[in-house]
Wavefront OBJ file of the C-alpha trace (Angstrom):
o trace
v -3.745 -3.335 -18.357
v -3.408 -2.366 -14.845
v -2.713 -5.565 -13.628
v 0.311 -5.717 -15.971
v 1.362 -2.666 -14.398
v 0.856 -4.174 -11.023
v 3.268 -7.305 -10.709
v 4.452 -8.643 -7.523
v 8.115 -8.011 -6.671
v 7.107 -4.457 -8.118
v 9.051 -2.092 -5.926
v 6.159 0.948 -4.714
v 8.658 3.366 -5.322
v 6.009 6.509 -5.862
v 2.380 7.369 -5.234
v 1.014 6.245 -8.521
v 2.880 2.454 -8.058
v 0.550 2.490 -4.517
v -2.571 3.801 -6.190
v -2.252 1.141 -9.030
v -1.784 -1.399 -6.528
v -4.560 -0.269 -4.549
v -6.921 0.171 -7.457
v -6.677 -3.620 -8.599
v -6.754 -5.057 -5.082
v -9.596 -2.655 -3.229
v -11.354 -0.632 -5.755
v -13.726 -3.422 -6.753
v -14.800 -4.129 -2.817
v -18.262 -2.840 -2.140
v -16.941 -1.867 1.320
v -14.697 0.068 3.185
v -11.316 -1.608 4.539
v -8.124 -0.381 6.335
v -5.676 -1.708 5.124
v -1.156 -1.336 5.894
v 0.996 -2.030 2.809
v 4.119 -2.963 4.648
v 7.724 -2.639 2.144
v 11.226 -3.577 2.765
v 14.588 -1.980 1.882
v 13.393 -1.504 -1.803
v 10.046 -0.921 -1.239
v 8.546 -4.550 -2.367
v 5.579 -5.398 -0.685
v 6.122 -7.889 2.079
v 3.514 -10.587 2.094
v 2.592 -13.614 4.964
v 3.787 -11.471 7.287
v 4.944 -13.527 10.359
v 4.222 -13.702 14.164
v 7.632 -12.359 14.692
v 7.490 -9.434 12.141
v 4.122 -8.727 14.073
v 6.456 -8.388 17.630
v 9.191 -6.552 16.276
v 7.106 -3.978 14.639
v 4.716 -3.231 17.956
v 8.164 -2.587 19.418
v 9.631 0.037 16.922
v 8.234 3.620 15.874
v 7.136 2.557 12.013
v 6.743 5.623 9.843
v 3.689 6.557 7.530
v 4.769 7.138 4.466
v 1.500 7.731 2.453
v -2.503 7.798 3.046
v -4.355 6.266 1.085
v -8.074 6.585 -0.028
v -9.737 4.047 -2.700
v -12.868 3.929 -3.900
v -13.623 1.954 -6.906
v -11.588 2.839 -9.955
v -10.130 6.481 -7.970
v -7.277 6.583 -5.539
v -6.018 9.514 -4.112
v -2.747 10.120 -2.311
v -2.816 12.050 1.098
v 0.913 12.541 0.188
v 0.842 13.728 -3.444
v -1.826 16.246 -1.766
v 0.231 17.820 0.669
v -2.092 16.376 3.779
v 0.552 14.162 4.867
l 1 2 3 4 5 6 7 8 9 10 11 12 13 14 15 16 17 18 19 20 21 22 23 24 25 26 27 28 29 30 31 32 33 34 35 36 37 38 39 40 41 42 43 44 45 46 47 48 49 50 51 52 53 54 55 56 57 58 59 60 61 62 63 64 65 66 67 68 69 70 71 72 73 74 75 76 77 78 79 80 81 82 83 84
């Protein structure tokens, strides 16, 4: 059900959309990861990130827009909580 929820071109327009996401993709690891969701324009995920994406974003200020913290089927927003 989640995964339906989850599709890719799905625009992470709100907390939830990122806690879903997370949830499928992390919650089942048995470790702890750092991970960066990076969006464009419309807030799509933007995947195979390039070399040159790499460069241009060690040269710009990129904001933080959320925090996240997963672990297994819970997710909680540092944003949503005020923290961020």
């Amino acid at each position: 059900m989640l995964s339906q929820r989850v599709r890719r071109g799905t625009a992470m327009s709100s907390p939830q959309a990122v806690k879903d996401h997370l949830r499928l993709h992390l919650g089942v690891l048995k470790h702890e990861v750092f991970c960066v969701l990076f969006l464009d324009a419309q807030h799509r995920i933007i995947e195979l990130l390039t070399q040159s994406l790499k460069a241009v974003l060690a040269m710009v200020d990129a904001r933080v827009l959320d925090h996240f913290i997963v672990a297994g089927d819970k997710c909680v927003s540092f944003t949503e909580r005020g923290l961020l």
